[in-house]
N, C-alpha and C positions, 0 to 999 in steps of 0.2 A: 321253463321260467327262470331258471340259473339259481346257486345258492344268494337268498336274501341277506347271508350274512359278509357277503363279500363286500368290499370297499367297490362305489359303482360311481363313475363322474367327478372323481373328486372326493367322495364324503367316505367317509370314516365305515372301517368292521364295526360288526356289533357283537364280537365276539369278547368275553372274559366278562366280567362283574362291570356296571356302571361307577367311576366315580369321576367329581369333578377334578380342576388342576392344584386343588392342594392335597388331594391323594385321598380325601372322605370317599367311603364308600357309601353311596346312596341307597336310603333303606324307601320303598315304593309301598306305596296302600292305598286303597278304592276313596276317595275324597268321598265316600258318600255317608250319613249320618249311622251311628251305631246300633239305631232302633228301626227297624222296617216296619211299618205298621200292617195288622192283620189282611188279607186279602179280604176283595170286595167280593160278596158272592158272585157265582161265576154264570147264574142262570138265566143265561141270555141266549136266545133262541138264533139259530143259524139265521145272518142275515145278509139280505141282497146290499150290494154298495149304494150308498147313499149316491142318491141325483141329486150333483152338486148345486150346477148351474140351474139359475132362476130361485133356487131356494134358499141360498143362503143370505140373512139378513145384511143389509148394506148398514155400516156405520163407522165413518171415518173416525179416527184417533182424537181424543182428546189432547189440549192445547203442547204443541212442544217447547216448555221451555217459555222466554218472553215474549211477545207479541212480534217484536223487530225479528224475532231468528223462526218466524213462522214460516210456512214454503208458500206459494204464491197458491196451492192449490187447499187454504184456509179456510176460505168462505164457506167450502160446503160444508165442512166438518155440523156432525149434529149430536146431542147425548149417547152416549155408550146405551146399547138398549138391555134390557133385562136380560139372564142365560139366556141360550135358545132352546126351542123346545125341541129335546130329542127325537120327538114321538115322529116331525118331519124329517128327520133320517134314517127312516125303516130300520130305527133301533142302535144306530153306531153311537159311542160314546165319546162322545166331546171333550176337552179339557177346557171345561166351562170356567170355573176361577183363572185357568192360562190365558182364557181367550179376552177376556174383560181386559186383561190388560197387553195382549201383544197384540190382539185384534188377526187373528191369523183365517179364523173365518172369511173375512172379507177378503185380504192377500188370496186366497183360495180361486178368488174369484180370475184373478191375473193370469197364476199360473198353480199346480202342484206342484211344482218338482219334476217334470217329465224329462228325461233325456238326460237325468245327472244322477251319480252314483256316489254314495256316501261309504267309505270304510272307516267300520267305529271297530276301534282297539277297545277291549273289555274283556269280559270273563265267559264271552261267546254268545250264542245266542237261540232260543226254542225255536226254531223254525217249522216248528210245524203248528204252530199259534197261526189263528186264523187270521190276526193282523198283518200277519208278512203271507197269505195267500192269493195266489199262486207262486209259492215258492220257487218253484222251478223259477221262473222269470223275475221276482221280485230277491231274489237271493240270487246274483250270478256267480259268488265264489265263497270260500270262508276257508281261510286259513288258521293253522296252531302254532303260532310262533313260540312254547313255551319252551321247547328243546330246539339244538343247534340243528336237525332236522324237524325242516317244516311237514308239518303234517294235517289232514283234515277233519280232524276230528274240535268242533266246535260244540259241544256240549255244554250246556251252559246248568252247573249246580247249583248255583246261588239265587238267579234271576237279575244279578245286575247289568248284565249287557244287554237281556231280552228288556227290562225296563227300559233303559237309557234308546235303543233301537224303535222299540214302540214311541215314545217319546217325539223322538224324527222322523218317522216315515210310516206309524201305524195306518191302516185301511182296510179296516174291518169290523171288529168286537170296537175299535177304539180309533179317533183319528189325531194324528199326529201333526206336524208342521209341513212335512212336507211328502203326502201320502201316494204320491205317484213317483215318487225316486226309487231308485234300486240299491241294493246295500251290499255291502261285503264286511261280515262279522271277522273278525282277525283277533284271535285271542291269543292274551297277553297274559294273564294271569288266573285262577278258578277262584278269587275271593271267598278263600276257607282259611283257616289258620295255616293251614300246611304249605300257601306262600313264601316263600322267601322275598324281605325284598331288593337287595339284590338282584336277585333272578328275576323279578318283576322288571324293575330297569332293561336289563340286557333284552329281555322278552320285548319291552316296546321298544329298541332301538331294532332291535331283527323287525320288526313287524312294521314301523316306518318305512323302513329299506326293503321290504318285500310291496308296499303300496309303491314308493318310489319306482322299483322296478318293472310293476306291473301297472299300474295307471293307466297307461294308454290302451294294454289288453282289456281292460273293463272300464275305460273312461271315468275314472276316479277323480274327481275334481275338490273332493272338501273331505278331511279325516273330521274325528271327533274323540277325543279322548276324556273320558271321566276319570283321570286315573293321575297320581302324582305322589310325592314322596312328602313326607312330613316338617317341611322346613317353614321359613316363613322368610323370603330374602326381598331385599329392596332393590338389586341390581342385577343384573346377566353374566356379570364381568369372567366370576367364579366358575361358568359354565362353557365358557369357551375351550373347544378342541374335543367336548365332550361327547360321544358317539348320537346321542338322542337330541343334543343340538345341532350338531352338522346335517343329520337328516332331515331336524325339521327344517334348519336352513336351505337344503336343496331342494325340499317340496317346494318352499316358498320361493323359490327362485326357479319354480315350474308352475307357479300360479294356483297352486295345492295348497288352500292354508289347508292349520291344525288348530282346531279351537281346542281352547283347554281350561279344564276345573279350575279355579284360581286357590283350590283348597275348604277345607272345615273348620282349622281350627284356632279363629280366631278368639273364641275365649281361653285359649292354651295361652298366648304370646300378646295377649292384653289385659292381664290380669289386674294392674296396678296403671300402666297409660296405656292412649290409643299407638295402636302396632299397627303400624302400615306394612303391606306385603304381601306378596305370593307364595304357594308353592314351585316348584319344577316340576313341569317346565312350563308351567304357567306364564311364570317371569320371564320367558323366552320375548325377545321385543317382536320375534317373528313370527311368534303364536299370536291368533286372538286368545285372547283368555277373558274366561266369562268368570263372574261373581250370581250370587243371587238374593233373589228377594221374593218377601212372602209376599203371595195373592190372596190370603186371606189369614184371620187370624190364630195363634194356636190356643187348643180347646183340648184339654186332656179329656172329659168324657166326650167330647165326639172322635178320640184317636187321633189326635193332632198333640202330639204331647208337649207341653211348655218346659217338662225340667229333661235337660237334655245330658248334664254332665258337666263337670267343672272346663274341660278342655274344649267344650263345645259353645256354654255359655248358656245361661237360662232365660230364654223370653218370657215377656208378661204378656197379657192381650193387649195390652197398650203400645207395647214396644213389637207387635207382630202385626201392625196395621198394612192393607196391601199397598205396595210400593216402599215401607221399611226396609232396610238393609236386612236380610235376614242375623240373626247375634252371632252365628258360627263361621259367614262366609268369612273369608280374607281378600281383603281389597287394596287399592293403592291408589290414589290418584294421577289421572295420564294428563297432563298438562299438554303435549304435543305427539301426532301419530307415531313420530318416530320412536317415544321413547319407554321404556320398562311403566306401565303401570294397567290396572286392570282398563278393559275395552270398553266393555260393555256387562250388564247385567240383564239377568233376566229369572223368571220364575222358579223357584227353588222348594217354594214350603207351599204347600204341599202339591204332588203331581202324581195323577190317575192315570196308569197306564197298563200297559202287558204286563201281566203274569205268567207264572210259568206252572203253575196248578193247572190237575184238571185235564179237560180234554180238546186242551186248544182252545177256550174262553174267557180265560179266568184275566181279573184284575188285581193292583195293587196298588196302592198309596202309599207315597215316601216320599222323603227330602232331599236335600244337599244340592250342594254346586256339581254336581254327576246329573240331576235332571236339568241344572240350567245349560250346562253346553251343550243339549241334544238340542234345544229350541232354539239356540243360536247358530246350529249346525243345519238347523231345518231351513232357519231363514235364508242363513248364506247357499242352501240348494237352492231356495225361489228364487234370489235374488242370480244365481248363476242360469236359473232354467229360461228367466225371463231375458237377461242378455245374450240367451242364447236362441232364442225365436228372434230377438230384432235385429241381431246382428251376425249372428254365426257362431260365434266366437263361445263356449262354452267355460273357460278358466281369464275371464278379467282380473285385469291386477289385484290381487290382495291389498293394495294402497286403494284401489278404489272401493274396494267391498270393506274397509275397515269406515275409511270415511264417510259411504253413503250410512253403514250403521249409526255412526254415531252421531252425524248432521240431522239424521230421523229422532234419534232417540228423544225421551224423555228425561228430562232434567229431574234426577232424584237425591236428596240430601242424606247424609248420616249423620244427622242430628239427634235421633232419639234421645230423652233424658230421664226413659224409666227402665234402660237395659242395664244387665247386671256388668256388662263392660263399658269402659271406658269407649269413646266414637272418637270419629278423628274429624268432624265438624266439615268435609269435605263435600262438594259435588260429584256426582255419579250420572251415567247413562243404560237409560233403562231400554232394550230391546221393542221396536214396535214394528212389527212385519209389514202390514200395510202401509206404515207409515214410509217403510222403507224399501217396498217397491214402487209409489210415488215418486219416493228423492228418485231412484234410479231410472225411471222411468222420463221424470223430467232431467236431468242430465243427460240422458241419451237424447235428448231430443233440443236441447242446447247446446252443444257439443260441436 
């Protein structure tokens, strides 16, 4: 497979410490929230995979946006119907607050994810969690890009890449976005104090360039990264020439986006006005980068906790209604595809997924912009699996998977006026899976 860390096509080693071109050395850490909430018990009986087709409820997306920018296939839409009842999928667990609002149940119905391969850079991942079984086949590779030899050891201590991974492609204890995809875990970092971040940097520019190199060996079509440094910038400019830019720039220019965390901490950098902005490499104009928002409200005794930290930002239940900007994410407004600001959003607060407890069953509940790029990583699998049944073609332009996202999405504001930070009064796009294999579905078919 060659060293990953070599200069390959053009783009940049990955070799020395990350910084940008005024000579900052870039300090990297998990965008995801500082409190994990307790695992769900894990007593759930070995079960058979849910029979998808016929059983899952039909119910198209609520309205996108104004009436004029509806798609032509409007009419049918009908109410969002109640959860669904688990008990009809021989026990898998749903991400029932996710699904109310990305509707990815119904997408299900389209496609899973068949035939496309997801590598999520993170902190590795339990593969022996009954959600990625059969491993053998639902896992085709997992690399350790944390030293300048790559190695296979994917251990994951923390559980934040087996979350973020469940998230995208669970099927089994728990179902995900897109649960018929294949994964390749590529760790980048163990999300323990004893990170560098530095080293975390250099780690995902190696581990970019070993997906770059190897893509075509496991048909790798979409990364996901939950992973970014602590900055809060409005523009890319500062990033150019920089090893983890040039890589995500060659993915992208192989039709490989990299969806990325847009960051946590916007109560840090909005203390006093509204801060627009990402982290890196969020801010990258060649990344999607996802923001998020809560799907339901925060409830300190049900484990949903409201006081979060001053750098994070404290929600009221008022200000954590679903479809709210969550208080922490970091956002920007993108006025045009081409340009620096965030993509898309999607669910953040709260998200039920794999845990790493246990014996291969267990759950957990947590937050942050780290669970919303898995379900926009999930979608852009659907959205890649299904142009790849109608057409062949498995890597469609990143212009057009960025555009069908957000011509689908949902019109959502950040207006709240009972958060503890200042808002930046803007317009946002909220992630709808079905809604967004429709757009793509009808494009291909006007086209």
């Amino acid at each position: 497979m060659g060293d990953p860390t070599q200069a390959r096509d053009g783009h940049a080693s990955a070799r020395g410490p990350i910084s940008d071109v005024t000579g900052r050395v870039l300090s990297f850490v998990v965008p995801a929230m500082p409190t994990q909430l307790a695992p769900a018990p894990s007593g759930l009986d070995e079960v058979a995979r849910p029979p998808w087709l016929d059983q899952i409820q039909k119910s198209p997306p609520p309205g996108l946006g104004e009436p004029e920018a509806m798609p032509p296939w409007s009419d049918e839409m009908v109410p969002v119907p109640p959860a669904l009842d688990e008990t009809i999928f021989t026990g898998a667990r749903w991400m029932d607050e996710v699904n109310q609002l990305v509707h990815y149940s119904d997408a299900l119905n389209m496609t899973k994810g068949e035939d496309i391969t997801v590598a999520v850079l993170d902190t590795g991942c339990f593969v022996e969690h009954r959600d990625f079984s059969p491993s053998t086949l639902r896992i085709v590779a997992g690399v350790n890009c944390m030293t300048e030899t790559v190695g296979g050891d994917i251990t994951d201590a923390t559980g934040h890449g087996s979350h973020v991974a469940g998230v995208l492609a669970a099927n089994g204890v728990h179902i995900g976005l897109a649960p018929a995809c294949r994964l390749v875990p590529v760790k980048v970092l163990s999300g323990t104090k004893a990170d560098d971040g530095a080293a975390i940097g250099t780690a995902i520019a190696r581990g970019l360039n070993w997906v770059l190199d190897n893509a075509d060996t496991f048909a790798i079509s979409v990364v996901c990264l939950s992973v970014g440094d602590n900055g809060n910038y409005d523009n890319d400019q500062d990033f150019a020439g920089n090893a983890i830019t040039e890589a995500v720039q060659a993915l992208a220019a192989r039709n490989i986006p990299v969806v990325a965390a847009a960051g946590n901490l916007y109560g840090l950098f909005a203390r006093d006005t509204a801060a627009q902005g990402m982290c890196f490499p969020a801010i990258l104009r060649e990344a999607i980068s996802v923001g998020a928002v809560y799907d339901q409200p925060c409830d300190d005794f049900a484990g949903r906790p409201c006081r979060l930290g001053a750098d994070y930002g404290s929600p009221s239940t008022d200000s954590s209604r679903p479809d709210q900007l969550a208080i922490y994410t970091q956002r920007m407004e993108k006025v045009t595809d081409d340009q620096c600001g965030t993509d898309i959003f999607a669910p953040g607060s709260w998200v039920r997924s794999t845990g790493i407890d246990g014996d291969g069953g267990s759950s957990v509940v947590t937050e942050g912009t780290s669970e919303a790029a898995p379900i926009v990583a999930g979608v852009i699998a659907l959205l890649q699996s299904l142009h790849l049944k109608r057409t062949g073609e498995r890597r469609p332009p990143i212009a057009m998977l960025r555009s069908v996202l957000r011509r689908s999405a949902r019109t959502i504001l950040d207006n709240s006026l009972v958060t503890s930070c200042p808002v930046t009064n803007k317009s946002f796009r909220r992630v709808d899976a079905f809604a967004a294999l429709k757009q793509l579905e009808l494009d291909m078919a006007t086209s």
